[in-house]
MARBA-684061 format. One line per 2 residues: number of its first residue (from 0); their letters; for each residue x, y, z of N, C-alpha, C, O, CB. Coordinates in steps of 0.02 Angstrom, whole numbers, plus 50000, padded with zeros to 5 digits. Each point is the difference from the previous one (the first is absolute). Glycine has a CB too. Layout:
NUM) a) X,Y,Z,X,Y,Z,X,Y,Z,X,Y,Z,X,Y,Z | ...
REM end
This chain:
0) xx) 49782,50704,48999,49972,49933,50007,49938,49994,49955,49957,50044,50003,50087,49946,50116 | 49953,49963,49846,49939,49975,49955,49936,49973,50057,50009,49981,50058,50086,49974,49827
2) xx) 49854,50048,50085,49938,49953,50018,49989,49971,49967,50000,50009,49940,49957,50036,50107 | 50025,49887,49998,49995,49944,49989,49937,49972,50028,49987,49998,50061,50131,50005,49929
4) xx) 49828,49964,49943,49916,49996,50043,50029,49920,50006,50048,49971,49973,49819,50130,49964 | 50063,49873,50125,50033,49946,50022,49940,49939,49974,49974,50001,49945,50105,50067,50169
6) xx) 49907,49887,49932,49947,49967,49964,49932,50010,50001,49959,49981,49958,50111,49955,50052 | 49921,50092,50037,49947,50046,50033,49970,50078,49948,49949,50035,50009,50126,49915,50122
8) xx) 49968,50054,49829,49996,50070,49956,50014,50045,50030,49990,50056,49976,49939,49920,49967 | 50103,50015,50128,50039,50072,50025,50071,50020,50006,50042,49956,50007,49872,50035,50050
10) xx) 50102,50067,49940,50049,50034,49962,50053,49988,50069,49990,50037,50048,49933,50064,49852 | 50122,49858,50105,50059,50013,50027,50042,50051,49981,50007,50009,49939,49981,49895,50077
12) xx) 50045,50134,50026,50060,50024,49983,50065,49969,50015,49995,49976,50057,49941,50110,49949 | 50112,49905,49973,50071,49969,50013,50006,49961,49935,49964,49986,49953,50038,50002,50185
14) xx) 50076,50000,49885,50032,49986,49920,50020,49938,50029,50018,50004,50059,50031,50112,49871 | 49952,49820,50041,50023,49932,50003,49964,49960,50005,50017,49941,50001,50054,50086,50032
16) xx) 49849,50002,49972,49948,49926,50026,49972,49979,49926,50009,50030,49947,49935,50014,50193 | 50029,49909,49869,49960,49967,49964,49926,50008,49985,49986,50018,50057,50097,49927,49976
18) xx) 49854,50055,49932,49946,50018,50004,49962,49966,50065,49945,50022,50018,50068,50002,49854 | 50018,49924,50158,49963,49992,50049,50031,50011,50089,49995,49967,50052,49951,49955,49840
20) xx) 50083,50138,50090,50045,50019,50040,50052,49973,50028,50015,50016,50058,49913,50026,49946 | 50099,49923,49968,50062,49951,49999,50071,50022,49993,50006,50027,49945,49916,49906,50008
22) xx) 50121,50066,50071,50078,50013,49995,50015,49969,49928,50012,49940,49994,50022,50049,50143 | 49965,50055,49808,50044,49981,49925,50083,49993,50007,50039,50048,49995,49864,50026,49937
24) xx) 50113,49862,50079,50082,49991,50012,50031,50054,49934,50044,50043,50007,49957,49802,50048 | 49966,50141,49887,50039,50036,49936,50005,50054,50010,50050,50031,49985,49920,49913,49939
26) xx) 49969,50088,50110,49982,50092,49980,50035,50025,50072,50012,50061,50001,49841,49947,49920 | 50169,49944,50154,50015,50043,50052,50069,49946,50001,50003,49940,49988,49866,50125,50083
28) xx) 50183,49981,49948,50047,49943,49967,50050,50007,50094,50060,49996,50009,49951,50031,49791 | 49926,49984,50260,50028,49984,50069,49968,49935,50002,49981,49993,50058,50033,50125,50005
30) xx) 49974,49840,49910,49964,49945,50001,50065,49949,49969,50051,50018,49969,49807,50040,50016 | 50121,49874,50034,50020,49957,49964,49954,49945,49977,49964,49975,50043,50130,50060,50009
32) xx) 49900,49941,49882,49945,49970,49953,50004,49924,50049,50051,49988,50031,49969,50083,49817 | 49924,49883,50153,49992,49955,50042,50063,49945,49978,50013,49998,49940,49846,50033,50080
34) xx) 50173,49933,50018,50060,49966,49970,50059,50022,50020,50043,49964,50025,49900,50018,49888 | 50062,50076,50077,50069,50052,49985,50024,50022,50065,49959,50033,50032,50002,50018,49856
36) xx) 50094,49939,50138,50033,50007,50052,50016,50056,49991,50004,50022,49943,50025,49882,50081 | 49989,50140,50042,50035,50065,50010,50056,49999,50012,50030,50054,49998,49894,49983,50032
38) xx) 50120,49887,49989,50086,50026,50003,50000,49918,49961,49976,49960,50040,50082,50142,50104 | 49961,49865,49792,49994,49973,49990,50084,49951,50003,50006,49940,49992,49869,50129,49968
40) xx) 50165,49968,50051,50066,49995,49999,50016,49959,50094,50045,49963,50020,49974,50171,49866 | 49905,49900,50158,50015,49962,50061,50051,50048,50053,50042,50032,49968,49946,49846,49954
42) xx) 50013,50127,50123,50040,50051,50046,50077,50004,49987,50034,49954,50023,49878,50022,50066 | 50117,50073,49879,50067,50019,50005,50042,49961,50056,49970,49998,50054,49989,50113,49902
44) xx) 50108,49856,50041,50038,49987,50012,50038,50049,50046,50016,50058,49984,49960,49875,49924 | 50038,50031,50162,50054,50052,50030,50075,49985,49973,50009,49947,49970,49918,50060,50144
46) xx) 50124,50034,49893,50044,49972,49967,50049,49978,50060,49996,50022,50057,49981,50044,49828 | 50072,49884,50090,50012,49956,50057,50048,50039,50039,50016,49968,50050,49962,49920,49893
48) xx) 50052,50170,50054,50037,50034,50036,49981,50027,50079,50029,50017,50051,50000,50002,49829 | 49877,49971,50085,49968,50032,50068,49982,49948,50051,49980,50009,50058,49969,50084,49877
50) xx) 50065,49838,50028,49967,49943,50056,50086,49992,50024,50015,49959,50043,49845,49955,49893 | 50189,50125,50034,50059,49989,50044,50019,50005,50043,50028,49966,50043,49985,50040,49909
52) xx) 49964,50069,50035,50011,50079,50048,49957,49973,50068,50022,49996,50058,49971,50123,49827 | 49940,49865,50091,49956,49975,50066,50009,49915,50035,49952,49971,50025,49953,50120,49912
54) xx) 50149,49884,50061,49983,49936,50014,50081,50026,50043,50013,49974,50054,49889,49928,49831 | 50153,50154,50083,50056,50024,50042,49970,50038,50060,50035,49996,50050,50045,50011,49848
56) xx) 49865,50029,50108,49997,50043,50050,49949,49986,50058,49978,50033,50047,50061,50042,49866 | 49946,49838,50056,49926,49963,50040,50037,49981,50076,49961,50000,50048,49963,49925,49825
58) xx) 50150,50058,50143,49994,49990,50062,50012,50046,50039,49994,49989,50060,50021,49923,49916 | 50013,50177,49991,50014,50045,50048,49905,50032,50012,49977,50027,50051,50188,50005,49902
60) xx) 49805,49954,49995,49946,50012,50032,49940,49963,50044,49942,50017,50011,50099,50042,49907 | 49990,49894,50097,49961,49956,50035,50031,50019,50056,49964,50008,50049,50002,49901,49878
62) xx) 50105,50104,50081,50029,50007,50067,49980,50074,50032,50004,50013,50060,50099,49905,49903 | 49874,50125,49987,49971,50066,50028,49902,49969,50034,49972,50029,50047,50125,50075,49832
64) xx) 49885,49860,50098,49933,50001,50002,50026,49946,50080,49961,50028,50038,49960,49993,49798 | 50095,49955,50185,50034,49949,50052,50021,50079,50069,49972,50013,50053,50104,49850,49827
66) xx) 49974,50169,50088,50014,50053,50051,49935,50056,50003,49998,50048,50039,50142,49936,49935 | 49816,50003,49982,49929,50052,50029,49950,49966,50041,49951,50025,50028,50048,50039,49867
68) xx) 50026,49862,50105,49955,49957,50042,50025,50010,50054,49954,50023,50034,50012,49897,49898 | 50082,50077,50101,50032,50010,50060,50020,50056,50021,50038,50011,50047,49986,49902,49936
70) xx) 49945,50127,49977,50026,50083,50016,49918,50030,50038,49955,50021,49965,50155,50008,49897 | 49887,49965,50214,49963,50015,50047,49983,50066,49995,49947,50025,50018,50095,49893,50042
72) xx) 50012,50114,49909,49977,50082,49989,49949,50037,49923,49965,50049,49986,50170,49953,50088 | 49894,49936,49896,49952,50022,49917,49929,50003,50024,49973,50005,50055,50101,49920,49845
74) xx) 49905,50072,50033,49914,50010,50008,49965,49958,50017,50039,49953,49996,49959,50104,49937 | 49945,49916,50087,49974,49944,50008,49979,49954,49918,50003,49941,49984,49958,50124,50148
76) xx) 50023,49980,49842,49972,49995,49920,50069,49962,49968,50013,49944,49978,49899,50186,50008 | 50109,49905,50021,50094,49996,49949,50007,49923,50029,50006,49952,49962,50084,50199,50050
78) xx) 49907,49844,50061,50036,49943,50022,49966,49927,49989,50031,49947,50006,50016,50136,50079 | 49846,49927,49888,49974,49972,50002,50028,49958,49927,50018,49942,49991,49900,50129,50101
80) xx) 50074,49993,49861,50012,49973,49937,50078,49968,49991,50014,49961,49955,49892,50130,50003 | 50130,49926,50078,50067,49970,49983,49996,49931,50034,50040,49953,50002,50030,50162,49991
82) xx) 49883,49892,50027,50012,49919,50034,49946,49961,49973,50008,49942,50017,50041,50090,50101 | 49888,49976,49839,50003,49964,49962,50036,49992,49926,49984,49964,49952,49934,50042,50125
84) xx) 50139,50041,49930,50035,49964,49941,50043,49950,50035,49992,49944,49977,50010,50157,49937 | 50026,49902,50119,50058,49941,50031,49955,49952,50019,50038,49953,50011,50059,50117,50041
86) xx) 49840,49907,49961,49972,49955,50003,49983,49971,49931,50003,49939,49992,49970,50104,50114 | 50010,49995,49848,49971,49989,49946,50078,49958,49961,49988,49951,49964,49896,50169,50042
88) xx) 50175,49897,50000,50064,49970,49956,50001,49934,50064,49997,49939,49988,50093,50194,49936 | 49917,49900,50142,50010,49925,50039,49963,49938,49989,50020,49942,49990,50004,50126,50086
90) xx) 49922,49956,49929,49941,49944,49973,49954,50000,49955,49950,49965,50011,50059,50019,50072 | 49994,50039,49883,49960,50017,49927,49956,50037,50025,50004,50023,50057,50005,49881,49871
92) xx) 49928,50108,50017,49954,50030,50001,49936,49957,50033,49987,49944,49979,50072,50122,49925 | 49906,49964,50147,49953,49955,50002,49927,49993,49977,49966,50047,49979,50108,49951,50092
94) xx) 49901,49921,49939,49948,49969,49952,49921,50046,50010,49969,49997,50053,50102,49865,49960 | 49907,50178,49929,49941,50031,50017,49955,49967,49976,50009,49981,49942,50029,50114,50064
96) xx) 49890,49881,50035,49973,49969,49993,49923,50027,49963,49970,50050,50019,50117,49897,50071 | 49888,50007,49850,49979,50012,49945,49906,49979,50025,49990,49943,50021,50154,50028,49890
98) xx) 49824,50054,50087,49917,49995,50001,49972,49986,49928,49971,50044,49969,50020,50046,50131 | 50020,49852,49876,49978,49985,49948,49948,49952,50003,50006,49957,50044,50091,50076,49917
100) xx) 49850,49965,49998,49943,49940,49984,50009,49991,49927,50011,50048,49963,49892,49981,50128 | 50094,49922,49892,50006,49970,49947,49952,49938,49994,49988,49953,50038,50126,50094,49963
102) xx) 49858,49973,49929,49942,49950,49996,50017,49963,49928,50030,50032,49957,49871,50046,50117 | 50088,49888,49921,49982,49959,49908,49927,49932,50007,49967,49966,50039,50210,50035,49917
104) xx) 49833,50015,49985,49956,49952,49954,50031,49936,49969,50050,50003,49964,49894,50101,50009 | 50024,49838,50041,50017,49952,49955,49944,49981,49971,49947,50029,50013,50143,49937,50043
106) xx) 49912,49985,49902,49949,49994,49943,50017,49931,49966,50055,50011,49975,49934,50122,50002 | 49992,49791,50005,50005,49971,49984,49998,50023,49905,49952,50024,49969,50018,49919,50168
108) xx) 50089,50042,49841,49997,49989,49927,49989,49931,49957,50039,49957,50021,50029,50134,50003 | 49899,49888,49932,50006,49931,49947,50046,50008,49963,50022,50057,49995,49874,49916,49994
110) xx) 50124,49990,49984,50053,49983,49955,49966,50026,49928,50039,50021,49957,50016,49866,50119 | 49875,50113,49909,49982,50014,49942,50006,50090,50003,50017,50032,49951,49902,49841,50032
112) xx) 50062,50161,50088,50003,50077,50012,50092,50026,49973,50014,50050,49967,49873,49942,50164 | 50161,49956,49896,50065,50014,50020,50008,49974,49890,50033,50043,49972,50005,49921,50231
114) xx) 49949,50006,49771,50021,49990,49930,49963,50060,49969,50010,50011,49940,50007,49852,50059 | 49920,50195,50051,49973,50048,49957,50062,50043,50005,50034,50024,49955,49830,49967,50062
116) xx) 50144,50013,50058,50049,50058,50023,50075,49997,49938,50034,50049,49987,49921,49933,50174 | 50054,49956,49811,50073,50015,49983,49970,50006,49914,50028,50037,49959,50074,49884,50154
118) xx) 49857,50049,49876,49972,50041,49928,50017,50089,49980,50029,50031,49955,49863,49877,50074 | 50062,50110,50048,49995,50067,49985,50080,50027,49980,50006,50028,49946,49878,49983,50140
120) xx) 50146,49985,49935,50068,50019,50032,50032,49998,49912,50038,50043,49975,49970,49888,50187 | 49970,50020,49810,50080,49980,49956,49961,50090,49958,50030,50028,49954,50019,49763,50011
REM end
């Protein structure tokens, strides 16, 4: 590993930074340069054989998760979770409720501010 002084005039050691101890996208290449996506292609594709395979074997497994609900002898755990899946296909998923504040600003604009705004722009 090289040293690298920083802005301070002291001597880093490690390889990829910058003089002011900064991640160099060029020189450390686990980085990606600001802009630049890491899967740019977007998440791989399942291929449709598998949404086949799973959409053939969705009602024998619903009917197993149904017989662990009513199976008095399984686990309590097993029987908990199988029964919120048969709730969850019977009646969807349910609504989780969101703690949000949300604030804004308004601001009166002129028509002479709004002819600066589209100046800038062209």
């Amino acid at each position: 590993m090289g040293d690298v002084t920083d802005i301070d005039g002291k001597r880093k050691r490690g390889r990829g930074f910058t003089a002011g101890n900064q991640p160099d996208p060029a020189r450390n290449p686990g980085r990606f340069r600001p802009g630049q996506s890491g899967n740019p292609g977007g998440r791989a594709k399942l291929p449709a054989e598998f949404h086949a395979l799973a959409k053939a074997a969705a009602p024998e497994a619903l009917e197993l998760a149904v017989r662990f609900v009513r199976d008095e002898t399984a686990d309590p755990k097993l029987r908990l979770e199988a029964a919120k899946v048969v709730m969850a296909r019977a009646h969807g998923q349910p609504t989780q409720q969101v703690d949000a504040a949300v604030t804004t600003t308004q601001r009166t604009v002129t028509v002479a501010e709004l002819m600066a705004m589209a100046d800038e722009g062209e």
